[in-house]
C-alpha positions in Angstrom: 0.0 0.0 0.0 1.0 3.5 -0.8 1.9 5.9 2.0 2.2 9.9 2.1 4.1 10.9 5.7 3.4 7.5 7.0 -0.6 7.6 5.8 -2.3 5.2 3.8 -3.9 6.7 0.4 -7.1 5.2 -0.1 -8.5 4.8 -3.6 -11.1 7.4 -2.3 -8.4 10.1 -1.7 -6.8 9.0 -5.4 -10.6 9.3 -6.8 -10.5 13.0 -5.3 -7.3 14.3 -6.2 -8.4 13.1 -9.9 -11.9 14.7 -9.8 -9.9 17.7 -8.7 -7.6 17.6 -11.5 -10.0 17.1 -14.0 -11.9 20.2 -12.4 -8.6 21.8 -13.4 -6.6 24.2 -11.1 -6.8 28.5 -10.1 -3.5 28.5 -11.8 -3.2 32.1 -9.9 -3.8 30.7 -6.8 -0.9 28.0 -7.1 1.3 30.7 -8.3 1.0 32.0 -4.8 2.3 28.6 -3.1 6.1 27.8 -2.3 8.5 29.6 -0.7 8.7 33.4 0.4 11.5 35.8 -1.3 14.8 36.2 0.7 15.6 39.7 0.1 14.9 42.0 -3.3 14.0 39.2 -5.7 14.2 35.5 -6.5 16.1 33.7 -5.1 18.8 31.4 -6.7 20.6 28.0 -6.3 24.3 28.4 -5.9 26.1 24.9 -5.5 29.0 24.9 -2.9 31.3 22.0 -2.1 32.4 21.9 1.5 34.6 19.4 2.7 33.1 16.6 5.7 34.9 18.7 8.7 33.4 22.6 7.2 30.0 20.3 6.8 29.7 19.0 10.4 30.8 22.0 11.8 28.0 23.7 9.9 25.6 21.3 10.8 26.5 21.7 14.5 26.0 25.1 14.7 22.7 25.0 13.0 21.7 22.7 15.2 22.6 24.5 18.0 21.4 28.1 17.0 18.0 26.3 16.2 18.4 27.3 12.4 18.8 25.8 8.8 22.4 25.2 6.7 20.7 27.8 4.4 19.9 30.3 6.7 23.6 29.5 8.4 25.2 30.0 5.5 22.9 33.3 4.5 24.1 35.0 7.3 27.6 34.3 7.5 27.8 35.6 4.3 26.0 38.9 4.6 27.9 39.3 7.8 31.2 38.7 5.7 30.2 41.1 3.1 28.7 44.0 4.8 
């Protein structure tokens, strides 16, 4: 059986998410999903390579300021560039 965060999906919920598909979608109201700006525009991907030792460190000090790697790294770097 199929799972979504640990939950069975019944054929029921499969019959509704097709009904609702067929319905079609408020494409400007899924425009208006996902994730909030982080500053004066889009935001975009920039790959970095960091070795195991930067990584854990980076990791432990998210952990431990309660944040994300991305919002870590974020603000080292404004604070580096300012």
């Amino acid at each position: 059986m199929e799972t979504i965060n640990g939950q069975p999906v019944t054929d029921e919920q499969i019959q509704a998410w097709a009904d609702e598909a067929e319905a079609g979608y408020d494409i400007e109201a899924l425009r208006k999903r996902g994730r909030k700006p982080l500053g004066d525009g889009p935001a975009r991907v920039v790959p970095v390579r960091l070795d195991d030792t930067l990584l854990n460190a980076l990791d432990q000090r998210a952990e431990h300021d309660r944040v994300t790697r991305s919002e870590l790294i974020r603000a080292a770097l404004r604070a580096y560039v300012a």
